[in-house]
C-alpha angles and dihedrals in degrees: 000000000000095000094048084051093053082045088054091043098053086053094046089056093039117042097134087056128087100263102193127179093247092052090053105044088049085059091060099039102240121106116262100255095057083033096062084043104043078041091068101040100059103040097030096232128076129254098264092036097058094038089056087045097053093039089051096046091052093055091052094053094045091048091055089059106024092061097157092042111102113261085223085053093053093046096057099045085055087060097265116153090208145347093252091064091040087046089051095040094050095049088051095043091045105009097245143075125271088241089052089056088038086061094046085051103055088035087056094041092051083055096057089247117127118179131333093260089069108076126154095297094131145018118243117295116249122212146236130177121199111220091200096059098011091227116147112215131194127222113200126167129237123198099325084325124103119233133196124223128193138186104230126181087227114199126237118267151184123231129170109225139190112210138209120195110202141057108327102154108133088352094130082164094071092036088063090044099066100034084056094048084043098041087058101054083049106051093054086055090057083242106127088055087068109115094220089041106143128201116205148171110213117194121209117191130044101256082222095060122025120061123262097243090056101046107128115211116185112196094202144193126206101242132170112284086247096054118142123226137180134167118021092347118096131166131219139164115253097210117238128229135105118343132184094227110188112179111222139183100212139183107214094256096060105070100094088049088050085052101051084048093058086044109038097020111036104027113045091070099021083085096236141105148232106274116216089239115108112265114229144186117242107203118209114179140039093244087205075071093041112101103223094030088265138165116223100199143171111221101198123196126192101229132174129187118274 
């Protein structure tokens, strides 16, 4: 599975590329014949057809936050020849046109919406700017707490992951699961005794967009840039740049709620953007030593100025 995962995450790095069958099978070492078929196999879709979905996909979601960008332009960067062949692949994928969502979009924008998964979890955010650091940061409010919000140039970095392709909303279960199955490749390799060692959760779809049963979700651990992985463990960069980083204490059954604050209390008046980078979660504590069973996480939210 390793080598399909270093396969999805070249697409995912390089839709307006041409990602042929040959390229790609190079990329996991088999030969493209046994590639297309192991391919399919193990994702449940077939090469094309995955690579239409994701590209699609991708143009939806960009065309929700880049209002003023061209829908020929979009179309392009997600890997389209032409906009007749991204016209005719959008209406087929949503059954309706990319100007129709476009119009949603601005409608909902105007409106101060932004996507289903805001809802009412927060207030506005007010603001405070230290002169000392000049650093703004943003105060929301959580379920009666107060949460802080800053914009961070975050660096590039390398994590091994394990994945899981599937449902995984509220499923803690499965969250244990592959931390555990991550957590014991990486104590024999003297990894988790790095100082700076990071444990994430990167999220890869838009949960608007694409379908449940295709939702990737990568538990990560910061590793050397030559490390080497097998099996089930694969490594990837998560690309650096800007990030909305709000710092939670959360019960496990508040995530969903701390997301919809970033998103629907925090974004709509901080004057950026959704980014086209994967969010993900940074996890701090062990919650068995916190006090109350808390998590003390990082939601960090690719961002880029209006």
């Amino acid at each position: 599975m390793a080598r399909i995962n270093r396969v999805l995450d070249y697409i995912d790095s390089n839709l307006d590329q041409n990602l042929s069958l040959e390229t790609l099978a190079g990329i996991a070492h088999f030969s493209p014949y046994h590639f297309h078929r192991i391919f399919k196999a193990m994702t449940g879709e077939t090469l094309n057809r995955y690579i239409q979905r994701i590209r699609i996909e991708k143009a939806k979601g960009m065309l929700a936050v880049n209002l003023s960008t061209p829908v020929t332009a979009i179309a392009l960067d997600c890997g389209f020849s032409s906009s007749a062949a991204f016209a005719r692949a959008f209406k087929d994928a949503f059954d309706m046109s990319a100007s129709e969502w476009r119009k949603i979009c601005k409608t909902n924008s105007k409106n101060g919406q932004m996507n289903d998964n805001t809802g009412k979890a927060s207030k506005g955010a007010s603001m405070y700017f230290d002169l000392d650091t000049h650093q703004i940061t943003w105060r929301i409010t959580m379920n009666n707490s107060e949460v802080d919000v800053q914009v961070k140039n975050l660096k590039a970095i390398t994590v091994a992951y394990v994945r899981h392709v599937g449902p995984y909303k509220g499923n803690s279960e499965l969250f244990g699961r592959l931390i555990g199955q991550l957590m014991q490749w990486a104590a024999p390799r003297g990894i988790l005794e790095q100082p700076d060692m990071k444990l994430m959760a990167v999220y890869h779809d838009d949960p608007d967009i694409t379908a449940e049963e295709n939702h990737r979700l990568s538990i990560c651990c910061t590793v050397a840039e030559d490390t080497e992985v097998s099996g089930e463990i694969g490594t990837m960069e998560i690309p650096g740049g800007k990030c909305a980083v709000g710092h939670f204490e959360l019960n496990s059954d508040e995530y969903e709620e701390a997301w919809k604050s970033i998103y629907g209390g925090w974004l709509p008046d901080s004057g950026y953007q959704p980014d086209d980078r994967p969010p993900f979660e940074l996890y701090l504590n062990d919650p068995k030593t916190h006090p109350e069973g808390k998590c003390i996480v990082d939601i960090c939210v690719p961002v880029k100025p209006l």
